[in-house]
C-alpha positions as CSV (number, residue, x, y, z in Angstrom):
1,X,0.0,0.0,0.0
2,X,1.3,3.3,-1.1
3,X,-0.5,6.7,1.1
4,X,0.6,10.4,0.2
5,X,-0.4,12.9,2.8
6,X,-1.1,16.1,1.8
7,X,-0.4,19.0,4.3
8,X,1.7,21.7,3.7
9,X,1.8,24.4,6.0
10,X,2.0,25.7,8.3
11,X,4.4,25.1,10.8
12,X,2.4,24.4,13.8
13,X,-0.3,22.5,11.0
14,X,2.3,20.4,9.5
15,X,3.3,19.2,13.5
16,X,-0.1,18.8,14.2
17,X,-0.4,15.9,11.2
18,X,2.8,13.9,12.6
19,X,0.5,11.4,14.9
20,X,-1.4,10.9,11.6
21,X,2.1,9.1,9.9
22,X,2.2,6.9,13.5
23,X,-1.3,6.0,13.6
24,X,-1.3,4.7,9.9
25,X,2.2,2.9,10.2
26,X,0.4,1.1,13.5
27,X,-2.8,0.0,11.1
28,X,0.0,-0.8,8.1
29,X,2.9,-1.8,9.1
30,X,4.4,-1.9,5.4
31,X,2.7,0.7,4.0
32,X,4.8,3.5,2.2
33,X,4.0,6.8,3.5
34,X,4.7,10.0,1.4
35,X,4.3,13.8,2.1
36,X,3.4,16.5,0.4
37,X,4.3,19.5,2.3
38,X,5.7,23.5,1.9
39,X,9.3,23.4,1.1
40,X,10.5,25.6,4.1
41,X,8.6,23.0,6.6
42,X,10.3,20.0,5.0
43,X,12.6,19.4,7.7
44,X,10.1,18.7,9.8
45,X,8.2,15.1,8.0
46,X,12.1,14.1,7.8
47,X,12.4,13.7,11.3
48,X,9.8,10.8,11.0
49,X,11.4,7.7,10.4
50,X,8.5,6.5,8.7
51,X,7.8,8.7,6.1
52,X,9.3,7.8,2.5
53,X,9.6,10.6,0.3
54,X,8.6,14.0,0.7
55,X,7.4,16.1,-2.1
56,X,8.2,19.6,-1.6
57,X,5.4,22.2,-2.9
58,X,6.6,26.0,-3.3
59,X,3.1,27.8,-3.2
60,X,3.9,30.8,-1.1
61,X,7.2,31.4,-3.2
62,X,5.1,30.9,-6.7
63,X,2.3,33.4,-6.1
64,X,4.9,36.1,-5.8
65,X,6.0,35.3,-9.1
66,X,3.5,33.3,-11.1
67,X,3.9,34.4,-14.4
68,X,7.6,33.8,-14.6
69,X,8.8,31.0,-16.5
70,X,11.2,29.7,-13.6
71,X,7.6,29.5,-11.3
72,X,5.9,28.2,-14.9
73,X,8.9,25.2,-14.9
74,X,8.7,24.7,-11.6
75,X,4.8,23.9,-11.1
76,X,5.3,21.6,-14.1
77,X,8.3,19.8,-12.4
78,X,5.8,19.6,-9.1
79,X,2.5,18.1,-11.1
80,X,4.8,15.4,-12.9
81,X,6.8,15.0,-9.0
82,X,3.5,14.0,-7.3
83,X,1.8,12.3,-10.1
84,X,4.7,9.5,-11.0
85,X,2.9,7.0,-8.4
86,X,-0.9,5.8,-8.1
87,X,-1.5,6.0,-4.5
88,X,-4.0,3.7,-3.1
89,X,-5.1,6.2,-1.2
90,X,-4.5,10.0,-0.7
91,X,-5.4,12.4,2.4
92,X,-5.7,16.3,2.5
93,X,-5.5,16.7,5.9
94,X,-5.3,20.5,5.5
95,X,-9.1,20.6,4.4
96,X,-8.5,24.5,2.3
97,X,-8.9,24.9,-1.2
98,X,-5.2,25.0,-2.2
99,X,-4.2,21.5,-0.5
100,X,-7.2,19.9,-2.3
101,X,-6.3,21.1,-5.4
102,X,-2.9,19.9,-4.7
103,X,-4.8,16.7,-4.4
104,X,-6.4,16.4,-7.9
105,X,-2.9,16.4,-9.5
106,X,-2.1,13.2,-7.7
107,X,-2.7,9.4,-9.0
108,X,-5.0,7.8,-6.7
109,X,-8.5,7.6,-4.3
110,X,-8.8,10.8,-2.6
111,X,-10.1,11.7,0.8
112,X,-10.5,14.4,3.0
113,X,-13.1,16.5,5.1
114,X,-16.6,17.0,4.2
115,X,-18.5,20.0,3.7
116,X,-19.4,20.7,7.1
117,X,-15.3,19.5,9.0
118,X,-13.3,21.6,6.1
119,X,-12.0,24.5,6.7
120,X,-12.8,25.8,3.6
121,X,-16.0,23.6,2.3
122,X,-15.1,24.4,-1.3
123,X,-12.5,21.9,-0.4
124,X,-14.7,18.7,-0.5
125,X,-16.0,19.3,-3.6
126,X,-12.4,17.4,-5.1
127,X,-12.5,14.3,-2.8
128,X,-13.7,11.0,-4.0
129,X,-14.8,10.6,-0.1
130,X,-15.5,12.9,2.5
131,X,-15.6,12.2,6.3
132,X,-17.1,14.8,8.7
133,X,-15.2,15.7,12.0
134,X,-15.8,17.3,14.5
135,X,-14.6,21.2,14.5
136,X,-14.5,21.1,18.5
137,X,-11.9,18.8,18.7
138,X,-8.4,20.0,18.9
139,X,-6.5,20.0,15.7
140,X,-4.2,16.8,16.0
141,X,-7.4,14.8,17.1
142,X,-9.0,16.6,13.8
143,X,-6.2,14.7,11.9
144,X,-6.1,11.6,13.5
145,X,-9.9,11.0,13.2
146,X,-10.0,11.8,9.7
147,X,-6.8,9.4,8.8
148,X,-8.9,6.8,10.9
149,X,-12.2,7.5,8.8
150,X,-10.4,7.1,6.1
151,X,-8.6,4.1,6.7
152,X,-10.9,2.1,8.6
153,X,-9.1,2.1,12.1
154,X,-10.2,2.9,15.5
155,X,-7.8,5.7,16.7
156,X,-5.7,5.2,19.8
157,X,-6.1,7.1,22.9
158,X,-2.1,7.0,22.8
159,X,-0.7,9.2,20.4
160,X,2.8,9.4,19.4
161,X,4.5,12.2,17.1
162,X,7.1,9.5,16.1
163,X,9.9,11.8,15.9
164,X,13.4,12.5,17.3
165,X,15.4,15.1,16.9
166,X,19.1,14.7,14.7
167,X,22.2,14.8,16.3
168,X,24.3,18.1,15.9
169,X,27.1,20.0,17.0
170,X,25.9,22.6,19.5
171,X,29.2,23.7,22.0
172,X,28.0,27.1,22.5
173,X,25.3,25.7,24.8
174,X,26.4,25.4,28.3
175,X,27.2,22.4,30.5
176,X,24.3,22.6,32.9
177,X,20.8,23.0,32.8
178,X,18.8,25.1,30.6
179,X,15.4,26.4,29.5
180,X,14.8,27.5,25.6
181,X,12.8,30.9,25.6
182,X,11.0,31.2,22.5
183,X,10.1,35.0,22.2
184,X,9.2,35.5,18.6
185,X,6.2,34.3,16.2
186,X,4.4,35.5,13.3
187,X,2.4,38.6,15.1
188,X,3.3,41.3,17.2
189,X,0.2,40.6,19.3
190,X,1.2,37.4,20.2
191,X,4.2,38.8,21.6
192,X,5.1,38.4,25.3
193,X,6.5,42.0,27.2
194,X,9.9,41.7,27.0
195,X,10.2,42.5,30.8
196,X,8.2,39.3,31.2
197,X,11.3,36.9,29.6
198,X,13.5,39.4,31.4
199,X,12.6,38.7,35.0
200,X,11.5,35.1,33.8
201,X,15.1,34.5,33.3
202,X,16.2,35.9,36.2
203,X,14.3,33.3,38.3
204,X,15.4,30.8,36.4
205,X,19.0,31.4,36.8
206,X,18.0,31.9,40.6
207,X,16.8,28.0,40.7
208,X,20.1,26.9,38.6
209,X,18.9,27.4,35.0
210,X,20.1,28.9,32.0
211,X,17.8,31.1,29.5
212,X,18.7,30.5,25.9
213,X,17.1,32.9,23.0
214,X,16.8,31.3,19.5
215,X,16.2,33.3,16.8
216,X,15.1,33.2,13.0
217,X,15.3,36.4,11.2
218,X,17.4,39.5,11.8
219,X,14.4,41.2,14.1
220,X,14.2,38.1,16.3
221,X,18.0,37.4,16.3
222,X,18.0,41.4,17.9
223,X,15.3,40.8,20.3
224,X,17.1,37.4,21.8
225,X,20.7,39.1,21.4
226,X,18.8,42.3,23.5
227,X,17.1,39.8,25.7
228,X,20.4,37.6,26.7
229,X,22.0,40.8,27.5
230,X,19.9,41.8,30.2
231,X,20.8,38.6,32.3
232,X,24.2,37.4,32.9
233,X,24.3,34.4,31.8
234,X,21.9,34.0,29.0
235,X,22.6,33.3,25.5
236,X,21.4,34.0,22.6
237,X,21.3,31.1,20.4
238,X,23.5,31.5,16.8
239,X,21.6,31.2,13.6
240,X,20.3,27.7,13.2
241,X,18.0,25.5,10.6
242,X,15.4,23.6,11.9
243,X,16.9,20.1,12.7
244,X,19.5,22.3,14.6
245,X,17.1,23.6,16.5
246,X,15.6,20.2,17.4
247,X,18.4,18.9,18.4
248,X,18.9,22.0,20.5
249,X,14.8,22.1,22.2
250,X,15.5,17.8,22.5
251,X,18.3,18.6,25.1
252,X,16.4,21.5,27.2
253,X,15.0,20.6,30.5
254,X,11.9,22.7,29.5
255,X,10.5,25.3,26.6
256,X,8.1,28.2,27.5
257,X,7.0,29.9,24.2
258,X,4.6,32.1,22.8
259,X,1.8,31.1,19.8
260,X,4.6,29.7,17.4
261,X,5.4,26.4,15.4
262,X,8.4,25.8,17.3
263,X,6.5,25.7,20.9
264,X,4.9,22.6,19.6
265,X,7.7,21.2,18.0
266,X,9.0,21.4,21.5
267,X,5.9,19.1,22.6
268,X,6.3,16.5,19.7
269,X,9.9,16.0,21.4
270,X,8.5,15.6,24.7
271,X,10.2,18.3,25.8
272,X,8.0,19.6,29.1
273,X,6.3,22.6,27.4
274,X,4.7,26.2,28.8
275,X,2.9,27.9,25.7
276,X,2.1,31.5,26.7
277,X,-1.0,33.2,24.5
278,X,-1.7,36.6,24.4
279,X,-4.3,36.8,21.1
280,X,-5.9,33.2,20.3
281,X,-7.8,30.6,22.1
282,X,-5.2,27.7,22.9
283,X,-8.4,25.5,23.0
284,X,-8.5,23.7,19.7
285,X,-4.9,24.7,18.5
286,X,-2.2,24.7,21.8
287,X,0.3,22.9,22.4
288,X,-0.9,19.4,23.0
289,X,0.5,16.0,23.6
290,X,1.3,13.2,25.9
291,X,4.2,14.2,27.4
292,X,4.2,17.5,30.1
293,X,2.9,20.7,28.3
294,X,0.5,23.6,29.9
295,X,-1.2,26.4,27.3
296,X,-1.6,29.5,29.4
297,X,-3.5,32.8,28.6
298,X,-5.9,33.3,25.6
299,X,-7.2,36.1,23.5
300,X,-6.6,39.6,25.3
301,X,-5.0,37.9,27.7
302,X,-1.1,38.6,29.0
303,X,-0.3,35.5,31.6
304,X,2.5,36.9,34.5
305,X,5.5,35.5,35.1
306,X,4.5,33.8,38.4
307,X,1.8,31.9,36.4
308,X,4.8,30.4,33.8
309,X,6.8,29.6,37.4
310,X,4.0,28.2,38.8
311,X,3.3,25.7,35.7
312,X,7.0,25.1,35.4
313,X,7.2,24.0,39.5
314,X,7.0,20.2,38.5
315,X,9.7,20.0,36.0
316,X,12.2,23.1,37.7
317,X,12.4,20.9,41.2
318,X,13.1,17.7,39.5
């Protein structure tokens, strides 16, 4: 049996999916699993052991340039890519109108939310068969029940990400303990005050912890550089691509982070977890998993230190 999984992006979505790859490979044990995913989330489907090949789409690069003949080449390399194998079965687990036409230029049965689960409706309208689900349930349940409607399975109450994080060279962290503060994400409203991580470091080094800052682009590298200078001690991570940064989250004794991808990559490693949300509802997307995680906050809603301290107590005294 041959699958292809179709969800691209984004971050947090495409983490979301992982159990999906586990559940399957439980059901089928020699099933070939494939991925269809955004190229700059890539890295992240690699880190399961059990996916086969992944097929990198490049829809947010394309639309900025969708009449030039590289984008022109490159969609025609992408349709004859995904098409080259009949799938017994293929799953949009993203349920929007972009993933399921991603769908129809695949070779094979395709399934995917009805009407009523999708996020965009429009979307079941290019499935073979549709499968409704519920829109209260958190998103990696969302996924799993789908993949379970549309294999035929009974989902397990254990769920398992399946992933592990690569081993890499990473000296500039220091020999004992630390917590990864992740201070940036995709809107300034999901920001936590930077006097919050300040004096949130500063208990942590006063219970024998170090902060480390990670950074993406130049405006985050600033903030953690600014950050880690306001506690002795701190760093502020180097520059790092995303299996780096695995390996670096996989070694932490804890993560607190704000709404971003990387809070619940963090939770897929079973690293203990505090997400911190100032603008959304944790409720059907937070961090979620089996291992230690707590989403604190929600929309309007700036949690203080003491509450991150507080959900942290079981993990800092052990």
């Amino acid at each position: 049996m041959r699958i292809l999984i179709v969800k691209t992006s984004s971050l947090g979505d495409v983490i979301h999916n992982l159990p999906v790859v586990s559940d399957i490979r439980q059901h089928f044990p020699e099933a070939i699993i494939d991925w269809c995913v955004e190229e700059s989330f890539a890295d992240i489907p690699r880190l399961h052991p059990d996916v086969s090949e992944i097929i990198p789409v490049a829809l947010r690069r394309w639309k900025k340039n969708l009449l030039s003949s590289q984008t022109r080449q490159e969609i025609k390399a992408f349709r004859q890519n995904i098409s080259r194998h009949n799938y017994d079965l293929i799953l949009d687990t993203q349920g929007l109108l972009k993933s399921a036409l991603i769908v129809r230029q695949a070779q094979g049965v395709k399934c995917g939310y009805d009407a009523s689960s999708a996020r965009e409706p429009i979307a079941a309208r290019f499935y073979d068969r549709c499968f409704a689900v519920s829109k209260a349930a958190h998103a990696v349940t969302r996924n799993r029940l789908l993949a379970a409607s549309a294999f035929g399975y009974a989902a397990d109450p254990d769920m398992n990400f399946g992933i592990s994080a690569p081993l890499t060279v990473t000296d500039w962290l220091p020999g004992s303990p630390f917590v990864v503060l992740l201070t940036a994400t995709s809107r300034d409203d999901k920001l936590w005050p930077e006097s919050h991580w300040l004096e949130l470091a500063k208990q942590l080094k006063a219970q024998g912890f170090t902060a480390v800052y990670p950074g993406g682009s130049k405006v985050e590298r600033e903030r953690a550089a600014r950050l880690a200078a306001g506690q002795p001690g701190a760093i502020a991570a180097p520059a790092m691509s995303l299996p780096e940064l695995a390996s670096v989250l996989a070694r932490a004794s804890a993560v607190v982070g704000v709404d971003t991808g990387l809070s619940h990559l963090a939770v897929a490693l079973n690293v203990p977890t505090v997400a911190i949300y100032t603008a959304t509802d944790p409720a059907l997307t937070g961090v979620f998993g089996s291992g230690f995680h707590r989403n604190l906050g929600g929309k309007a809603q700036i949690p203080s230190v003491q509450s991150v301290l507080d959900a942290l107590g079981p993990v800092l005294a052990q």
